[in-house]
N, C-alpha and C positions, 0 to 999 in steps of 0.2 A: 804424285797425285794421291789423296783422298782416299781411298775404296768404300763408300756410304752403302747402307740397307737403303732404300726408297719406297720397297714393297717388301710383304712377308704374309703369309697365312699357312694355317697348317690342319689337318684332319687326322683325327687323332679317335681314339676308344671314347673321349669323352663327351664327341661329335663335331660339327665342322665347327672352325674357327679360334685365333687362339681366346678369346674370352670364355670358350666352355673350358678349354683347357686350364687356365687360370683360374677361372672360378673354383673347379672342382680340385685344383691343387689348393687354396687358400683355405678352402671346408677341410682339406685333410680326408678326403674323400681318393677312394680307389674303383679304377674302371675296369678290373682285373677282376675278371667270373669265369664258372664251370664253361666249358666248351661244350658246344652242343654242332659246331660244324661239321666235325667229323668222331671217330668213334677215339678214345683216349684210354680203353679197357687193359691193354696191353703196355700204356705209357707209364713213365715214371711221375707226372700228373695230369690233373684236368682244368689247370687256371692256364689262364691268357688273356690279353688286353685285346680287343677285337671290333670293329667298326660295326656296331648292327645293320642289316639293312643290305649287306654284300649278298651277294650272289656266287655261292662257290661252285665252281667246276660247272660256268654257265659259260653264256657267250660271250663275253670276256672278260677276260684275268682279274684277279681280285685288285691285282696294282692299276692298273687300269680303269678299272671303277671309281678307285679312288680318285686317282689325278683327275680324272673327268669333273669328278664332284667339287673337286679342291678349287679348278678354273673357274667349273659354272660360277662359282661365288665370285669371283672378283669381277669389278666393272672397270680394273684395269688394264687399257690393252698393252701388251708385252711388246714392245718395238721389233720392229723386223730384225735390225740388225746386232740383236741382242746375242753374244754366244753362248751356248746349252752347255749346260755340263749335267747329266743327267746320274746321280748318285745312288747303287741299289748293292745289296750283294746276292739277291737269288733272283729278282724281277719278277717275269712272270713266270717261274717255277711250276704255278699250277696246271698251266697249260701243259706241260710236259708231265705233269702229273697224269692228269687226263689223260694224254694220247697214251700213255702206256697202258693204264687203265681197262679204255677203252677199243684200244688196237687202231683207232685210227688219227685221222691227223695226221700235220709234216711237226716232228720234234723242234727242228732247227725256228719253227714261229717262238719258239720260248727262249730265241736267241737274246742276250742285250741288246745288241745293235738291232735285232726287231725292235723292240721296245724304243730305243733311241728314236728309233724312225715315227713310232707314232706322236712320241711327245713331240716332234717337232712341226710334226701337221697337228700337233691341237692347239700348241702355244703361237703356232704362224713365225717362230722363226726363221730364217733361212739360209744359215749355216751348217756346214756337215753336223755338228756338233759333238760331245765328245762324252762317254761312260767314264765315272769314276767307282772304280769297286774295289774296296780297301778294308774288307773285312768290317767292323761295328765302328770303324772311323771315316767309313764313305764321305757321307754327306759333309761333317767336317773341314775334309780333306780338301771336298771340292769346293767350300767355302775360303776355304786359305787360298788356294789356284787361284780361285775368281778375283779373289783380291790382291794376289802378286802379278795377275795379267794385269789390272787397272793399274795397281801402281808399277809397275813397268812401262805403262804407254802400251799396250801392245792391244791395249781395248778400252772405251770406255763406259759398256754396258756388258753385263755378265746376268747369265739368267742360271738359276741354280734349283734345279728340281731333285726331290730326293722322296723314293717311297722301298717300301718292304712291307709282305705280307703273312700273316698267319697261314702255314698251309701243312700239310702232313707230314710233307717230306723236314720242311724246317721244322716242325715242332719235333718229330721222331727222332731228329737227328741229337737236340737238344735234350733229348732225353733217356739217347743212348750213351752222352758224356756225363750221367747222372749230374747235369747240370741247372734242374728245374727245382725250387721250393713246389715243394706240396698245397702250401695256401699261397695267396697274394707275397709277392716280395716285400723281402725285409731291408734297404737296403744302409747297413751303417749299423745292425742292430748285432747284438751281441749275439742272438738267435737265429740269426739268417742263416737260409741253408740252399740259398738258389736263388736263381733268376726267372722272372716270367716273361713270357715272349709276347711282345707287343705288335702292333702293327699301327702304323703312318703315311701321311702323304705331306709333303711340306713345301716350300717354297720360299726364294728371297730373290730382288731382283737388285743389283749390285750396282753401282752406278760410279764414273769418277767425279767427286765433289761439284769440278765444276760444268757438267756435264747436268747433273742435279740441280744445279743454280740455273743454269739457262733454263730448262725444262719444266721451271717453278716447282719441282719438286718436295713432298715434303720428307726431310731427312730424317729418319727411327734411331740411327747409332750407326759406329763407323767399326769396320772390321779392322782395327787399327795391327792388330800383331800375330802370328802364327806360327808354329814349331811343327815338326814333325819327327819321327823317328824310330826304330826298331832293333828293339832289346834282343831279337833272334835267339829266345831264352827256349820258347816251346811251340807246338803247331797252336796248342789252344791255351796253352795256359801261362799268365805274367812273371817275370823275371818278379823274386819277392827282394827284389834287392833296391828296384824300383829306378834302376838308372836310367829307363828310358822314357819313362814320363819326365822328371827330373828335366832329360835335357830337353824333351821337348816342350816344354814351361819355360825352360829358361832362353831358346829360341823365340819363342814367344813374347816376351816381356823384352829383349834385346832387340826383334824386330817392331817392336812397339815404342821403344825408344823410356821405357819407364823401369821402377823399379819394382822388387816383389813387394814393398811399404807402399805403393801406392793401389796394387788390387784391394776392393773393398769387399766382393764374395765370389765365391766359386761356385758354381755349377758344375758337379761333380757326373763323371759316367755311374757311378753306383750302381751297379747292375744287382747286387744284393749275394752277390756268390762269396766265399769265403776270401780267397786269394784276392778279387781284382780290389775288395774295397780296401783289404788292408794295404794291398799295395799302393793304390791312391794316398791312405793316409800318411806312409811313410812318407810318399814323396811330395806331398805336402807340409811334412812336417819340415823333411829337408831343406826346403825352397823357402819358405817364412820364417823358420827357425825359430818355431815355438809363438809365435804371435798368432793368437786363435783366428782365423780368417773364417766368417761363417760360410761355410761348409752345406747344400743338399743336392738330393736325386728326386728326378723327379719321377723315377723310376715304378716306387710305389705304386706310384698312381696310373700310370696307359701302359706299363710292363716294359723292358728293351725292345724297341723298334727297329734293333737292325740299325742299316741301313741309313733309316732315316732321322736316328736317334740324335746325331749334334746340329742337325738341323731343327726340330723342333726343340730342343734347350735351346739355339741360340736365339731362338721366340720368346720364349718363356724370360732366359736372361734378358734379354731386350725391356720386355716389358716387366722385369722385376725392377730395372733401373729405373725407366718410367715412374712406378708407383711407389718407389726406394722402400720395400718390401720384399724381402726373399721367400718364397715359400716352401713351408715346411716337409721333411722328408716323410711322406705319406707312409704308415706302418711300424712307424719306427717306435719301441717301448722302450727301449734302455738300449741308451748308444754303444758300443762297445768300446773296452777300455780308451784305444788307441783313439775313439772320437768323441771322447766326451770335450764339451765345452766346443768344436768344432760344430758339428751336427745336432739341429736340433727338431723335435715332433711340433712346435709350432713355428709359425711367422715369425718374421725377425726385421726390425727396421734398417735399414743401411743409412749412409747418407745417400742424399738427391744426386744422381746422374754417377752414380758407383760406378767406378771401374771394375767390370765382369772377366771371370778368367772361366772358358770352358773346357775341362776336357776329354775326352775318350779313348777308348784301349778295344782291342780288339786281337782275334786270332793270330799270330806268326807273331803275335808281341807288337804289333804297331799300334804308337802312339801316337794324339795330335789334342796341341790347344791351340785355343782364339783366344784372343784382350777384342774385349767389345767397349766400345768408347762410344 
């Protein structure tokens, strides 16, 4: 069976929806400014992608605000028997920020499985449902699952929520692996020197083709292929040899039943740090073998999300197909060697209904892409 998108929305630094997100990736615009939520005197910087309007260290959690926001907006209702796969890697961290802070409070509310429990009383599903936390390939992750349970039979509705937030503990931490650019990320750029930490709330509701057809559904793209895998090279940092993106690409495109000549663009993780982009690039250079596939991040622009980072790309790729327009990698001045003619500072046309390849890299070296069809 099938595994089709049916629904999708996303909240992002650039504000709810993905047409503000789009829009401001198309202007080549970045949502990535000074932090004013907490103090950054002592950090190794002061940018971050940040949702205006949150309430930190209030009555509840910044991810929580989010998802709330992200719901209100749809007037689509989520089936009951839809299964949760809820994608994060810190949740609501903040809250357990607070209690310690403040001395009071129970820590354990900052559990996942708290968290799981609330998404499921807001979306009204009613399944146990299930945490995916895989380091910066979460949300990914949990979109391959969602799609190997459809096509397996073993469901044929998948709801996939994925949020991460800006908060002290993650930014400090991020800035004690002097892993942060100084200004807005650069990512692809020969001058990059970091990554900037974004935050997201995103969503997709998963369906089996023909579960979509009875339900008159309308179909956005099918999660046709997906890889997984880990280079077990460092805690934080990528194998530069790049074999494990490599296979996880090539998983991908063999569970997708196509070849690497038929991807038409990549949606790249681009976080803008020095290792993970060149790693990317090697192992794109590998898998195409020198045929330029246009290559961006949308990173520039709402910062690494975490969590919920190949969730809101698989939006963006979504509707880059849609418009057969890729958009441009926000920040970028001069590609770096290894990306030139790959990566480019403006728009780029593809052909209509391209074949997308997403993918992302995270801590312990794991890797994950999608072929979105």
């Amino acid at each position: 069976m099938k595994a089709v998108i049916v629904e999708s929305d996303i909240l992002t630094p650039f504000g709810p929806g993905i047409d503000a997100c789009w829009d401001g990736l198309l202007a080549n615009r970045t949502a990535i400014y000074r932090l004013t939520r907490f103090s950054t005197k002592a950090l190794f910087s002061d940018y971050a992608g940040t949702i205006p309007g949150l309430m930190y260290h209030g009555e509840k959690s910044l991810v929580m605000q989010m998802i709330s926001l992200l719901f209100a907006r749809t007037g689509t209702k989520i089936p009951a028997d839809a299964k949760l796969l809820l994608a994060t890697t810190k949740g609501e961290i903040d809250l357990l920020e607070k209690s310690i802070i403040t001395g009071s409070g129970d820590v354990a509310e900052s559990s996942l499985n708290n968290l799981l429990k609330k998404v499921i009383n807001l979306t009204g599903t009613t399944g146990a449902g299930m945490v995916v936390s895989a380091a910066c390939t979460s949300s990914s992750a949990a979109a391959a699952r969602a799609a190997a349970t459809i096509r397996s039979g073993h469901a044929d509705c998948v709801l996939v929520v994925a949020c991460d937030c800006v908060s002290e503990f993650v930014f400090s931490g991020f800035s004690s692996l002097m892993a942060l650019d100084k200004v807005p990320a650069r990512p692809f750029d020969k001058d990059r020197a970091g990554l900037s930490v974004g935050e997201a709330a995103a969503y997709v509701l998963v369906m089996s083709a023909e579960r979509a057809l009875r339900e008159k559904r309308t179909v956005i793209g099918e999660i046709a292929g997906w890889g997984m895998s880990d280079d077990a090279n460092h805690m934080t940092g990528p194998s530069r040899e790049s074999e494990g993106l490599v296979r996880a690409i090539n998983a991908a495109l063999d569970s997708a039943g196509i070849s690497a000549d038929q991807v038409g663009f990549i949606s790249a993780h681009g976080t803008g740090t020095p290792y993970n982009d060149a790693m990317e690039m090697r192992a794109f250079r590998a898998v195409f073998q020198g045929r330029n596939v246009p290559v961006y991040s949308i990173k520039g622009g709402i910062g690494h999300t975490m969590g919920a980072a190949g969730l809101v790309e698989t939006a963006i790729a979504q509707r880059a197909r849609r418009e057969n327009v890729v958009p441009p990698t926000v920040n970028l001045k001069e590609a770096d060697d290894d990306a030139v003619a790959w990566v480019s500072g403006y728009h780029r046309i593809v052909e209509p209904n391209a074949i997308a390849l997403v993918t992302n890299a995270g801590f312990s070296g794991v890797n994950t892409a999608l072929v979105l069809n």
